[in-house]
Structures are given as structure tokens and as C-alpha cells.
C-alpha positions in Angstrom: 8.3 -15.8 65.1 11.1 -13.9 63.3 8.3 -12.7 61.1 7.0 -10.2 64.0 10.9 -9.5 65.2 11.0 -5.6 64.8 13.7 -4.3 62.6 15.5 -1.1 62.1 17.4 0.6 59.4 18.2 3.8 58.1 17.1 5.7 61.0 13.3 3.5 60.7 12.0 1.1 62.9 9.7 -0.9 62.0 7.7 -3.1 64.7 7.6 -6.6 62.4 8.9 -7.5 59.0 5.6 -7.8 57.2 5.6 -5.1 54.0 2.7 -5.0 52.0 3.9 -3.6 48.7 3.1 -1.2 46.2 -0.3 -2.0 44.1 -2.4 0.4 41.9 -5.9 -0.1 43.2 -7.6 2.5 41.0 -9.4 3.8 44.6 -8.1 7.7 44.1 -10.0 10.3 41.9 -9.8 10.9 38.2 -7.2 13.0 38.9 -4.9 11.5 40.2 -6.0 12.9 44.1 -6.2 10.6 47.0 -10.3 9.8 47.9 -11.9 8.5 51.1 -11.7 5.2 49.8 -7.8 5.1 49.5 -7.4 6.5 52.9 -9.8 4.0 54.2 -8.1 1.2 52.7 -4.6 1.6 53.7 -5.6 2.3 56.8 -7.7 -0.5 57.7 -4.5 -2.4 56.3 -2.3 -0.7 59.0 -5.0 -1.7 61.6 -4.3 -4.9 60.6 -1.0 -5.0 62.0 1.6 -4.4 59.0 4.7 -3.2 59.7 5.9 -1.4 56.7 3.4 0.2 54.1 4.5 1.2 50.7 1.8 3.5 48.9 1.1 2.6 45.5 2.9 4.1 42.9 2.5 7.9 42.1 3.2 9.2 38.9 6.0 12.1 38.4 5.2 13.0 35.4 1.9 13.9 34.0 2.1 13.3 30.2 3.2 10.1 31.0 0.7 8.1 33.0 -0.3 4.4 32.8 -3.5 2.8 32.5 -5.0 5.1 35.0 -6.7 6.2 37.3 -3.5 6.3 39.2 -2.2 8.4 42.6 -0.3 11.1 41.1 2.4 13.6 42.7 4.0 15.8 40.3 2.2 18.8 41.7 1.9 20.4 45.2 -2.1 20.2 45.2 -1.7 16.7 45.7 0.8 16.7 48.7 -2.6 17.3 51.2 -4.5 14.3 50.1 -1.4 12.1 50.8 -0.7 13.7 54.3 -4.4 12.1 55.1 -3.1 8.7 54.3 -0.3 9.1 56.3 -2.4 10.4 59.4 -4.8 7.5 59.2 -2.1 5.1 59.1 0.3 6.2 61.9 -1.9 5.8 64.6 -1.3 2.0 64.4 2.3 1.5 64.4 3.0 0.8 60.7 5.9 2.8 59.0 4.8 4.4 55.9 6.5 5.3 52.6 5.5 6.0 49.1 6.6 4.7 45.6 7.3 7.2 42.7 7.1 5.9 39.3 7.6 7.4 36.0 6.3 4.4 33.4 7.9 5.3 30.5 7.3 3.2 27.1 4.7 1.1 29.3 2.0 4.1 29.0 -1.4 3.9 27.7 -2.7 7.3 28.7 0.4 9.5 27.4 3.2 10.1 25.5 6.0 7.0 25.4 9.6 8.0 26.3 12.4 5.4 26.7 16.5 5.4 26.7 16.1 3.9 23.4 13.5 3.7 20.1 12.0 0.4 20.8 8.7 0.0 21.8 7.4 -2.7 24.2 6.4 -5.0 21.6 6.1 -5.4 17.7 2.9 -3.5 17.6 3.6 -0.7 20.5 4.7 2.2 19.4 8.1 3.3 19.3 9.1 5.7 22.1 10.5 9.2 22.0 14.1 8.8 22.6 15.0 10.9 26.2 18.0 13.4 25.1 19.9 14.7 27.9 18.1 17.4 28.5 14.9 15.4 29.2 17.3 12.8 31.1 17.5 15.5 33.4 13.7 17.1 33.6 12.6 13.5 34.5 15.4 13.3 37.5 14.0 16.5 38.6 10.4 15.2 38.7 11.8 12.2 41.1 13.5 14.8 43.0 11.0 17.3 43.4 7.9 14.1 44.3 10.5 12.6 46.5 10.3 16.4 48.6 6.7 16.3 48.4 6.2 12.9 49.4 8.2 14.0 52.5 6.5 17.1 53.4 3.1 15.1 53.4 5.0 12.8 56.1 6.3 9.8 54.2 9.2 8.3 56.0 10.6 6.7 53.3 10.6 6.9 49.5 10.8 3.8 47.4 12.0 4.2 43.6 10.3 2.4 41.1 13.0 0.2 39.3 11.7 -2.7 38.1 9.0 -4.2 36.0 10.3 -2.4 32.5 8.7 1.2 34.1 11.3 3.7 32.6 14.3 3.5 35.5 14.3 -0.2 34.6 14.5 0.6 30.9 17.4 2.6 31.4 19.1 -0.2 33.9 18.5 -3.2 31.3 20.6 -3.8 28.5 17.6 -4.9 26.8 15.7 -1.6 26.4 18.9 0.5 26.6 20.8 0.8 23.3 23.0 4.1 24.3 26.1 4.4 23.8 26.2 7.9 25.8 27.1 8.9 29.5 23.4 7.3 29.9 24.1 3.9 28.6 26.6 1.5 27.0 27.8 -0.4 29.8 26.3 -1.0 33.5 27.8 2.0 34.8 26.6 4.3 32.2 23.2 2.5 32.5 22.9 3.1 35.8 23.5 7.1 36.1 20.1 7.8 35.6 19.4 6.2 38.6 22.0 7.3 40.5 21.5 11.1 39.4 17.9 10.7 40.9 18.9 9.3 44.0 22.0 11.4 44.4 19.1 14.2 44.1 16.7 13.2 46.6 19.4 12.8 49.4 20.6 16.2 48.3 17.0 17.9 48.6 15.5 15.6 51.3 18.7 15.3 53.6 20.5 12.3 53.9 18.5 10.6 56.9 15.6 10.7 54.6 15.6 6.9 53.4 15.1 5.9 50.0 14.3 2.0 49.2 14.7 1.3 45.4 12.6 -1.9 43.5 14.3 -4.1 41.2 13.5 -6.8 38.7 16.0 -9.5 40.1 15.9 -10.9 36.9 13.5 -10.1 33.5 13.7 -14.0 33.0 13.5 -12.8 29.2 16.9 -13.7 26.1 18.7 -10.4 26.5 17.2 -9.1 29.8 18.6 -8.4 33.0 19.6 -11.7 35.0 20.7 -12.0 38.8 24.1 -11.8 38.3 23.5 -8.1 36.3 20.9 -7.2 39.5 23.7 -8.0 42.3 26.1 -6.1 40.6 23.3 -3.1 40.2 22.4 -3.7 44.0 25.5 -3.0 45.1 26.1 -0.2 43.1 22.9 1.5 44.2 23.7 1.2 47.8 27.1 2.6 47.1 24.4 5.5 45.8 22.8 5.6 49.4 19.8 3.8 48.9 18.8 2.0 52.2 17.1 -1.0 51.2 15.6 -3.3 48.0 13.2 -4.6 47.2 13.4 -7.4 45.0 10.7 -8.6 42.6 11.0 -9.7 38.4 10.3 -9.5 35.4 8.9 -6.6 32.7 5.9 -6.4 30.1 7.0 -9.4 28.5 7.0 -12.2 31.6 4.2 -11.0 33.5 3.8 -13.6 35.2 6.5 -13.2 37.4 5.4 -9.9 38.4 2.1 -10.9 39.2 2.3 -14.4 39.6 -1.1 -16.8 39.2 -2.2 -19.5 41.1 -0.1 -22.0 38.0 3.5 -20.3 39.6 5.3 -21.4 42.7 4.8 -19.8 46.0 7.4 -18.0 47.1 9.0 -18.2 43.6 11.2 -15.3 43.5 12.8 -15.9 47.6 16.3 -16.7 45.5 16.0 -14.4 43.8 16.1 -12.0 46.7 18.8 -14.5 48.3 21.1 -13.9 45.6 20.9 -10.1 45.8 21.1 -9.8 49.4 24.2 -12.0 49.3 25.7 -8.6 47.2 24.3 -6.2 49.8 25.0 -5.2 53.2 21.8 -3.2 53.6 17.6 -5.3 54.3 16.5 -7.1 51.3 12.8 -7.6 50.9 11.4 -10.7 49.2 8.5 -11.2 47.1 6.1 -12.8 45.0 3.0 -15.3 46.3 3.9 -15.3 49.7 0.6 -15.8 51.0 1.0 -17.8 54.5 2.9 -16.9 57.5 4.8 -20.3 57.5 6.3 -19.4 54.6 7.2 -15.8 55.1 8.6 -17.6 58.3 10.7 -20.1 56.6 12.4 -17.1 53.9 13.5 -15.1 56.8 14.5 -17.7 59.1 16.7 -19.4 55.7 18.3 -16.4 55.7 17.2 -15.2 52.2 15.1 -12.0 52.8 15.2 -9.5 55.7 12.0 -8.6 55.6 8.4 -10.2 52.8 6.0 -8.4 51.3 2.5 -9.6 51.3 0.6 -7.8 48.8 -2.6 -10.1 47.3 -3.0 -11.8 50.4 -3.5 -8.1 52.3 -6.2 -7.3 49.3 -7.6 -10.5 50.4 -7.6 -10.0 54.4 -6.6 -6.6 55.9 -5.9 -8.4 58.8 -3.0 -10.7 57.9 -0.5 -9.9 59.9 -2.6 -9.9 63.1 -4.2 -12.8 62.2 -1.2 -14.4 62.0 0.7 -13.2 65.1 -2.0 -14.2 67.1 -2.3 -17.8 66.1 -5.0 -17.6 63.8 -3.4 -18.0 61.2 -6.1 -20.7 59.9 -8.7 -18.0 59.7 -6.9 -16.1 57.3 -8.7 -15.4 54.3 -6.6 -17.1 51.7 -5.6 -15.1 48.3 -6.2 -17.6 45.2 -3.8 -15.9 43.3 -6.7 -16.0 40.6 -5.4 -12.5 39.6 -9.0 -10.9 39.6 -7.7 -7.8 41.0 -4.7 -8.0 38.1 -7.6 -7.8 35.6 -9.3 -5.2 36.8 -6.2 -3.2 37.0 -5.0 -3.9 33.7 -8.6 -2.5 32.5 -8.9 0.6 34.2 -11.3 -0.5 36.7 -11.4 -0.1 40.2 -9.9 -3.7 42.0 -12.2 -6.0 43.2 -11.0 -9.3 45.2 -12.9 -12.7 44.6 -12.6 -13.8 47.8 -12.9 -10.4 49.6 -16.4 -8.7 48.9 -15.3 -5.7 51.7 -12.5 -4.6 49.1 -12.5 -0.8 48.4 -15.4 -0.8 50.8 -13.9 -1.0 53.9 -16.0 1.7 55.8 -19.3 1.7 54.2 -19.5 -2.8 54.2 -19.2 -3.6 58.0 -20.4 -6.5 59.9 -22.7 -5.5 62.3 -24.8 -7.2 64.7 -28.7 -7.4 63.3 -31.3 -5.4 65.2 -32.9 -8.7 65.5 -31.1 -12.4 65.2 -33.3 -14.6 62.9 -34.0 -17.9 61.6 -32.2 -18.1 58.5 -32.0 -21.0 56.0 -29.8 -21.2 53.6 -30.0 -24.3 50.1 -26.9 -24.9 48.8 -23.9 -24.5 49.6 -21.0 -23.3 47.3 -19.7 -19.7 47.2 -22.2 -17.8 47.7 -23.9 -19.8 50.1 -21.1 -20.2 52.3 -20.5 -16.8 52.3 -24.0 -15.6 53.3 -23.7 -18.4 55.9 -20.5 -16.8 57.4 -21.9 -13.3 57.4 -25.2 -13.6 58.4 -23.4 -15.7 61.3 -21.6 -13.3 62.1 -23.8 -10.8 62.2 -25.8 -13.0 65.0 -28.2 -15.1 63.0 -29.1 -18.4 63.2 -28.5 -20.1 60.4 -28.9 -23.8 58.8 -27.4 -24.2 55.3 -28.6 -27.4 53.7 -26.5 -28.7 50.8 -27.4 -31.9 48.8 -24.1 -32.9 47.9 -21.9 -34.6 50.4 -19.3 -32.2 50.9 -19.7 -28.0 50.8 -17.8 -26.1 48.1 -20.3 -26.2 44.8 -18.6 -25.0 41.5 -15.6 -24.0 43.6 -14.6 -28.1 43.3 -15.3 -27.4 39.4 -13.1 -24.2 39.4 -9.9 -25.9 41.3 -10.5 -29.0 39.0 -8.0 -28.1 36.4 -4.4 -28.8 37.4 -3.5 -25.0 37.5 -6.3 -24.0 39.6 -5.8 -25.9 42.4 -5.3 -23.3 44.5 -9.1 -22.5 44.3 -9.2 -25.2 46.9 -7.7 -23.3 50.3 -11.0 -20.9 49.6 -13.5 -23.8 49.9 -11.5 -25.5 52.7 -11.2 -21.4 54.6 -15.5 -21.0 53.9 -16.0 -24.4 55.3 -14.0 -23.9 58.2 -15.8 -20.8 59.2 -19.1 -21.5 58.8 -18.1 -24.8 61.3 -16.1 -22.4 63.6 -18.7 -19.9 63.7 -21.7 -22.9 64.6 -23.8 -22.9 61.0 -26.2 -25.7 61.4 -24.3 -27.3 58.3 -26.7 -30.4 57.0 -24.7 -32.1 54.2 -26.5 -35.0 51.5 -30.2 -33.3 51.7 -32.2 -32.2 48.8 -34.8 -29.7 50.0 -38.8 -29.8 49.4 -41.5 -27.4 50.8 -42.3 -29.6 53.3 -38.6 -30.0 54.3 -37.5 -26.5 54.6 -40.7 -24.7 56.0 -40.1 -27.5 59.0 -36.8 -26.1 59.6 -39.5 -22.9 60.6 -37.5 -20.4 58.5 -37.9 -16.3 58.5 -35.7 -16.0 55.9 -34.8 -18.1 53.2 -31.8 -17.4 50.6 -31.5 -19.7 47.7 -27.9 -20.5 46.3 -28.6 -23.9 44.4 -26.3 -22.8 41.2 -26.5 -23.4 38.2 -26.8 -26.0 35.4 -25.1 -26.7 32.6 -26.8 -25.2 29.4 -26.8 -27.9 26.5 -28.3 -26.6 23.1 -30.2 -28.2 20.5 -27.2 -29.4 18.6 -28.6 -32.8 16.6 -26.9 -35.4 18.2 -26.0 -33.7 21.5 -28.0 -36.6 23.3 -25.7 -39.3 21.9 -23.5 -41.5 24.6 -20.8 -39.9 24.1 -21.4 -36.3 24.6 -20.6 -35.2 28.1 -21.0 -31.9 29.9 -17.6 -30.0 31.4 -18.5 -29.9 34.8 -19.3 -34.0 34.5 -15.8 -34.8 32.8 -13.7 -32.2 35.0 -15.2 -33.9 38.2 -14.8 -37.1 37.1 -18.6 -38.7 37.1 -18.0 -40.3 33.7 -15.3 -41.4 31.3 -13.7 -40.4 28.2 -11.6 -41.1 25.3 -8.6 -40.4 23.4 -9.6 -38.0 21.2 -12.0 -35.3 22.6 -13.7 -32.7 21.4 -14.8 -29.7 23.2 -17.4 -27.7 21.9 -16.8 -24.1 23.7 -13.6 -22.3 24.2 -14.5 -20.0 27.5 -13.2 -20.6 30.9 -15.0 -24.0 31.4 -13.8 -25.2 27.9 -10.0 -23.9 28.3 -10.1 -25.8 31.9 -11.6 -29.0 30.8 -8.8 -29.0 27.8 -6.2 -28.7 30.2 -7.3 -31.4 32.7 -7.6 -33.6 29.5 -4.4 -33.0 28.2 -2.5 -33.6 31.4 -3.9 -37.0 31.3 -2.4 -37.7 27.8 -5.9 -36.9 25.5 -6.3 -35.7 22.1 -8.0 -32.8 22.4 -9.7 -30.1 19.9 -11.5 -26.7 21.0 -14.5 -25.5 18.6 -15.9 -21.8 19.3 -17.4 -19.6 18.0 -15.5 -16.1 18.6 -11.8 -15.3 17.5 -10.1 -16.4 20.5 -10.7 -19.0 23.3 -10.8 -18.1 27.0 -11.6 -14.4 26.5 -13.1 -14.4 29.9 -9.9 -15.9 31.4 -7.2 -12.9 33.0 -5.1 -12.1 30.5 -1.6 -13.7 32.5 -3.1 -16.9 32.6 -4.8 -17.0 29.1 -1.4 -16.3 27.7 0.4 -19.6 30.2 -2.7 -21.0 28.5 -1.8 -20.7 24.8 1.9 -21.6 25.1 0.7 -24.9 27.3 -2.1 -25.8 24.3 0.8 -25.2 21.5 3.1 -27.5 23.7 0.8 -30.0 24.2 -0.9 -30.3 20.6 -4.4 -29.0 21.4 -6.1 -28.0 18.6 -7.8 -24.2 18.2 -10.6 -24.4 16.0 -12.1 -20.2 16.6 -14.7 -19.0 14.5 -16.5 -21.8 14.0 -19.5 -23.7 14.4 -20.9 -27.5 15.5 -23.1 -28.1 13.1 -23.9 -31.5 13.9 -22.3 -34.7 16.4 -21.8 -37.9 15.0 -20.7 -40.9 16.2 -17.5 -40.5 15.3 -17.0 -36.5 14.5 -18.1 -33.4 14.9 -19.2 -31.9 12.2 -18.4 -27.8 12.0 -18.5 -24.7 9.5 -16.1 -21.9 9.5 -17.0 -18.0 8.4 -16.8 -18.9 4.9 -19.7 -21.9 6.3 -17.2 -24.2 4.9 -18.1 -27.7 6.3 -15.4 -29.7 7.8 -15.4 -32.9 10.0 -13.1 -33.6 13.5 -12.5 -37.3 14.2 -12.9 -37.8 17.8 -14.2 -40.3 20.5 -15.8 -38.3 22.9 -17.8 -35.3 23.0 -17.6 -32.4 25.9 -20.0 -29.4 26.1 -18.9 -26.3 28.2 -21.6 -23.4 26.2 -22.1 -21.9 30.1 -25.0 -22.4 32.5 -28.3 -21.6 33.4 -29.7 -20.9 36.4 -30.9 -23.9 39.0 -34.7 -23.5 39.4 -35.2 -26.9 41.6 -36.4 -24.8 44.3 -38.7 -22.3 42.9 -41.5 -23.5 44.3 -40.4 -21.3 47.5 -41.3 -17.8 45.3 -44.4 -19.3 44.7 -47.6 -17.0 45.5 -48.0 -17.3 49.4 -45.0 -19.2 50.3 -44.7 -18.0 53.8 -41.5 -16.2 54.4 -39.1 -13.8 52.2 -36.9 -15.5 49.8 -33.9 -14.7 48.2 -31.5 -15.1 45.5 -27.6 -15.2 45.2 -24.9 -16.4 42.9 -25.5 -18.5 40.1 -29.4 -19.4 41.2 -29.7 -15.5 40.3 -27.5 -15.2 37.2 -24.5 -17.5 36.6 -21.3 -15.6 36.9 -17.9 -15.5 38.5 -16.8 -16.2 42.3 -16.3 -13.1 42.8 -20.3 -12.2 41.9 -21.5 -15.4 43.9 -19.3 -13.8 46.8 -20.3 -10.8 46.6 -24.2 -11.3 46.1 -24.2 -13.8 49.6 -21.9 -10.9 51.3 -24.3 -8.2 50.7 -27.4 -9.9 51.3 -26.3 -11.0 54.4 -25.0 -7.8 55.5 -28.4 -5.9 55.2 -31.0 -8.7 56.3 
């Protein structure tokens, strides 16, 4: 495969054209220093097989910092903690640089500064306007990280220009209203830049490659398009950088930066076609390239030299080997669900929904048990399946007994909604495995005491999920009141006009199947806004698609009552008010299954467990997580 072709450039070689990019993973300590846990994770990345790692971005400026906590490298103390990072990861081949950022306007943990007075949205605030004198204190923080990064044993730098961070603010003609040496035409907009990487080939040497990030295109009125981005390629390699990196968009299109599961995979390869068309120097693509095929199909049409992988390395270190080797099937798929996105954007540490080893990469191993056992597992969706797999793994011999036909539980319900579909490659990878690795997988059996203590279990873990929760609400019962999960996988019928009493996830999923099959629909909840448990990229795809498609957002209200024919509901104010409608869909949550509780009964035989919804309905990620651990101690 061209995929693992070695290339060089700019004095690097790197042994295959896999890059896993730049991602804040809030791993390093409060301030700013790298941890064990960062080390740990880029280096079980590099053991993985990657061929070029970019380090996260590290802030050059300290009163400026983003949502935090963030690598940071405006200071000397910090160069040690880096140089670990590089030791762990050279051992295995990979070549290693580091991104420098400086964010600019986009800061929620400092003091904005931008080429221009205008804040990232109506409501931000406006930034202090950079004079020419702070123009040039900034370039000297690139400069002076770009040396450190070096002495710590970075072999490359990569500048932060894209995504609206501060370099970007300068290059765009939307954020830059100058009409000094700093701005006013592309030229002018673009000395910033070059100034800083004039300045790190003047302090680092000119052998000392420097990659540089772009936004191909902001895909926003008045932003920066392809044909501005070519023209700035080409201008920055005239400059001496050595290679770009090419991804989209700034604060306002998110979702081109960090694309859900709705967007195309592979949707920004053009992009990255067009601008190494303008370039004589590697051009790397981005943006949900999540399979080898396709990373194979970019570089072999010519438009990319080299892709990054970044999700799908949060979701399985081992990628790249995985894929070089043929096993490409047992790759552990990234949903694009954006989980890690979330966490990010709160100032969390990032957690993976379909990887429970994330961030734990040295303290969460799969190790043989001191003792293989008989272990039977009821049910059979996330968590279950994941158990399953791990306590395989681990040497156990395990049956898992589902009484559905097919394995998967509320993963079917989450990939139900047209823009989830992705979901699906998980359940179809946890499936596989547990077949691959030979779980005694029993499909279409509902489990008694008699049943399961004749499978002659030492362990038992429940994972039976959840069911829906449907409150007293008078005339709940009537025929034509439905739960979600009933409508979303199709067991009964509805009609034109539906009302949907619950605007979470569930709600907001069931309103978009329904709507992409031509219903009426009308959301009543209780809080301010619907889908406040939804990742904020996709609940904002989510509002535009309701306002396009007429569904109707009744928030801070309450059913009072169904009728046969409406839903009767009060407001704050406990206005009444009536919605006409033909059917009636609940989605108020769930509670946990207790079909089998009879198994913690007093002096049931064996030790029983819990995990996933059967403990406490949540997320995947929690079911996941819950069957991984268990599994990993008993």
C-alpha cells in the first residue's frame, strides 16, 4: 500500500505516510507541564506504528491560553517534560514534531488579542487590537517556542494557522480589517506569518523544518476560500515552510474542523487537492479519514502526500499496524460521535466512547487472569459485548446470552437516526470480536434461574439495559402514545403529525428520523433548550435541520394531559395550550432493566455483577467503560 511507502522531505524521513495530528487531550498538568499520562499516550500511539506525530498544540503565550489545561511552552521549565515525550516516542520509528499555537480572540482563560476589534461572535468580547509592537512580541514567542521545542528534540515544528487561532486571524480577510504593513491585502496579511517563520529559520537554522496548518477554506460569507489558501500556500513555501497541512474552517463552522458522524468522510481530501496543486512541497489531508481504504484511495488519487488520522488513533493506538498487517477489520472504528470534542470543549480530560483504555494506557492493560473462569454474561449490547471481549481476552470462558436476535442493544437505537448511522461499524467491530475471539454467543434466549445456573457459572455479569421510563401523564396508555425506542426501531406505526414529549438525545433523534420520512413533528420539554445532552457541533447541525424542516420547539413547557387528538401543555406562565397531533411519542429517559434480579437474590450461588444501563442508564461511553473495567479486574 502507498499508505506505508516511506517518504522524505526537508531533510525527514518518515517510514509511512500515516500523521496523527495535533489534538488537545487535557492529559498534561495544570500547568501547562507534560504528565506521565501524556508521555504514555503518544507513545503507545508511536508503538502503534505512526509515522509522523504532531504534539498537540503548545501555547506561546501565557496570558493568552484556551480552554485549558493545555501543553504550554513559553518558558524553559517546560522544555524537560517535552524531551520525555520525544524519548518515549523515538524508540519506535515515528518522526516527531510539535505544534505552537497562540489562540488569539478564541481564549477563554486570558486576555483576547486579534489584528482587528471584532470579537468571535456578537456576544464575545472585542479583542485588544495587536499594535506593532505586540505584532512583534508575539513573533518572538513563536520564535523563541520554536528553539525550545528543538532543544527538547522535536524534528519539526508545525505552526498553527488555521482554525481562526490568531495566525489565521491575521491571514483571513474576515478577521483582518488593517490597512497597515500587517493587513489590507494578502501580502500585508500574510507578514505576520512570514516574520515568524522567517524567525524560526533564522534561530533554528535552516534544516530545521517547519510545517504550517491551514484552514483550506473557512466555508463561512467573507472568509477565506481555496482559491485565497493556494495563493497563501504558495506564498508560505516561498517563506521556507516545508510542508501543509490542510484542514478548515474557524469558530463559526465547527464542523468542518471537527467533523461528526452527519459529514462526509474524507470531506476535506479536495480541499487538500487544490492546495497541493499550488505547491511543490507534501500536502497532508484531513478530516474523518478513519479507514485505511480510504487514506489509500486520497494518496493513490493523487490529492494528498501524506493523511492524518487523528479520532480514529484516540480510538485505537494501533491503527496503523493494524492496518499494515491486514487487520484492518479489527480496527477499532471511531464514530465520529465527537465525545472526545465535548470533553475538550469543557475543560475535561478526553475520554473515547468506544475506547475505555484512553488516557489510561499504562495503568488499564489486558492481562491474562490468574485463573480463567466460567463467565456468563445476559445481554448483549455495549457493555456486554465489551466485557465479553475483554474478559476473552483476558483467558476466560465466556457465554453471553442475549434474547434478541441479533447483538448490539441500544447501539441499534443510537445509529437509528439518519445522522447516526455511523454508530453501526461499532456494533458490527464488538460483534466481530467477540465471534473472532470464540464467546459462546447464544442469540434469541431470555434467561431464568434455572437457565443460567445450568450454564454452571462462576461469575455472572448482568447487562440487560434499560427500559423506557413512562410517567403518569393521564392518557399516556392511550393507542396512540408510543415510546422512542419503539418508533425509532420501527415495531409500530405512526402518523402525520407527532408529538414528542421530551427534547433530550432520544427526543432530538426520534424528531429527526420522523422528519426525514416527511412527519409533522412538535418537541415539548421541559428545560430552555432541547438536546442539552447532545455535543454541542451536532446540537447546533440539529437546530438549523429542525428550522429547515418545520419542527416545532415547544421549551419550557409541560404535558399536562394526552388526548385523542392533542396534547395538552402549560408554559412558565402555566398558560394552557393544546398541540393537534396524531400520534404520541415518549422519550423522558430510562430506567434500569431488573428482569433478572432474581440472580442478587439472598443465596444465589455465584458473584453477580452489574454494568451499563442494568446499573444506571447512561451513555456508550459509561456502558463501555463499566464492561471494560469489570472485566479487566475479575
Amino acid at each position: 500500500m502507498k499508505l506505508f511507502e516511506p517518504i522524505s522531505f526537508a531533510g525527514l524521513r518518515v517510514k509511512n505516510r500515516v500523521v496523527m495530528p495535533p489534538m488537545g487531550m487535557g492529559y498534561c498538568h495544570p500547568d501547562g507541564s507534560v504528565s506521565d499520562r501524556v508521555v504514555n499516550y503518544y507513545k503507545q500511539r508511536a508503538a502503534g506504528g505512526v509515522g509522523m506525530i504532531v504534539v498537540e498544540n503548545c501555547i506561546v503565550d501565557p496570558d493568552v491560553l484556551g480552554v485549558g489545561p493545555e501543553l504550554n511552552l513559553f518558558d524553559d521549565k517546560f522544555i524537560p517534560g517535552l524531551a520525555r515525550v520525544v524519548d518515549a516516542v523515538k524508540p519506535f520509528g515515528s518522526t516527531i514534531g510539535l505544534q505552537l499555537n497562540h489562540m488569539g480572540r478564541q481564549t477563554t482563560l486570558g486576555k483576547p488579542v486579534a489584528p482587528s476589534p471584532i470579537g468571535i461572535s456578537e456576544r464575545g468580547p472585542v479583542p485588544r487590537v495587536l499594535d506593532q509592537d505586540g505584532i512583534r512580541y508575539v513573533v518572538d514567542e513563536f520564535v523563541s517556542a520554536a528553539h525550545r521545542g528543538q532543544k527538547a528534540g522535536f524534528e519539526f515544528i508545525e505552526i498553527h494557522g488555521a482554525h481562526g487561532y490568531l495566525i489565521c486571524e491575521f491571514i483571513s480577510p474576515l478577521s483582518n480589517r488593517r490597512d497597515d504593513d500587517y493587513g489590507g491585502d494578502p501580502d500585508r496579511r500574510l507578514r505576520f506569518s512570514r516574520e515568524i517563520v522567517q524567525g524560526i529559520r533564522q534561530l533554528c537554522g535552516e534544516r530545521f523544518p517547519i510545517q504550517f496548518r491551514i484552514s483550506g477554506s473557512e466555508y463561512v460569507p467573507g472568509g477565506l476560500t481555496l482559491d485565497d489558501t493556494a495563493y497563501v500556500s504558495k506564498k508560505l513555501v516561498e517563506f521556507g515552510v516545508a510542508s501543509v497541512s490542510v484542514s478548515a474552517g474557524n469558530w463559526q463552522t465547527l464542523k468542518y474542523i471537527m467533523a461528526p458522524m452527519f459529514m462526509p468522510a474524507g470531506l476535506l481530501a479536495d480541499d487538500a487537492a487544490r492546495i497541493k496543486s499550488a505547491v511543490s512541497v507534501p500536502v497532508i489531508a484531513v478530516g474523518r479519514i478513519h479507514s485505511a481504504a480510504l487514506a489509500e484511495k486520497i494518496l493513490l488519487d493523487g490529492k494528498a502526500d501524506m493523511v492524518a488520522v487523528g479520532r480514529g488513533l484516540i480510538a485505537d493506538p494501533d491503527w496503523a499496524k493494524k492496518a499494515e498487517e491486514g487487520h484492518a477489520a479489527d480496527v477499532r472504528p471511531c464514530i465520529s460521535c465527537n465525545t472526545c470534542v465535548d470533553y475538550v470543549s469543557r475543560a475535561m480530560e478526553v475520554k473515547c466512547t468506544v475506547n475505555a483504555g484512553l488516557g489510561r494506557e499504562y495503568d488499564f492493560e489486558i492481562e491474562p487472569a490468574p485463573r480463567p473462569a466460567r463467565v456468563v454474561i445476559a445481554g448483549g449490547g455495549p457493555g456486554g459485548l465489551e466485557a465479553a471481549r475483554v474478559a476473552r481476552l483476558r483467558g476466560h470462558h465466556v457465554t453471553l446470552v442475549e434474547r434478541d436476535t441479533r447483538l448490539g442493544g441500544k447501539l441499534h437505537l443510537s445509529a437509528a437516526a439518519p445522522s447516526k448511522k455511523e454508530v453501526n461499524s461499532f456494533t458490527d467491530f464488538l460483534s466481530r470480536q467477540v465471534h473472532n475471539l470464540g464467546v459462546d454467543v447464544r442469540m434469541g434466549e431470555q434467561l431464568n434461574r434455572d437457565t443460567l445456573l445450568a450454564l454452571q457459572p462462576e461469575l455472572v455479569v448482568l447487562a440487560t439495559g434499560s427500559v423506557p421510563v413512562v410517567p403518569p401523564i393521564p392518557g399516556a396508555q392511550l393507542p396512540h402514545v408510543a415510546v422512542a425506542e419503539d418508533v425509532l426501531l420501527e415495531r409500530v406505526q405512526v402518523g402525520k403529525r407527532v408529538v414528542i414529549v421530551g427534547g433530550g438525545g432520544t427526543g432530538c433523534e426520534t424528531a429527526e428520523w420522523l422528519m426525514e420520512r416527511g412527519h409533522q413533528v412538535a418537541i415539548i420539554e421541559m428545560m430552555s433548550h432541547i438536546g442539552l445532552n447532545i455535543e454541542a457541533i451536532s446540537r447546533r447541525w440539529m437546530y438549523y435541520e429542525f428550522k429547515k424542516f418545520g419542527v416545532k420547539l415547544l421549551t419550557q413547557c409541560r404535558v399536562l394531559r394526552i388526548e385523542s387528538s392533542q396534547v395538552i401543555y402549560a408554559n412558565e406562565q402555566k398558560q394552557e395550550f393544546a398541540e393537534a397531533c396524531d400520534s404520541v411519542v415518549i422519550a423522558l429517559g430510562y430506567r434500569p432493566n431488573d428482569s433478572m434480579s432474581f440472580c442478587e437474590d439472598e443465596g444465589f450461588p455465584v458473584p453477580v455483577y452489574r454494568v451499563g444501563d442494568c446499573e444506571k442508564p447512561g451513555t456508550i461511553l459509561d456502558a463501555v467503560t463499566m464492561g471494560a473495567n469489570l472485566a479487566a479486574r475479575i
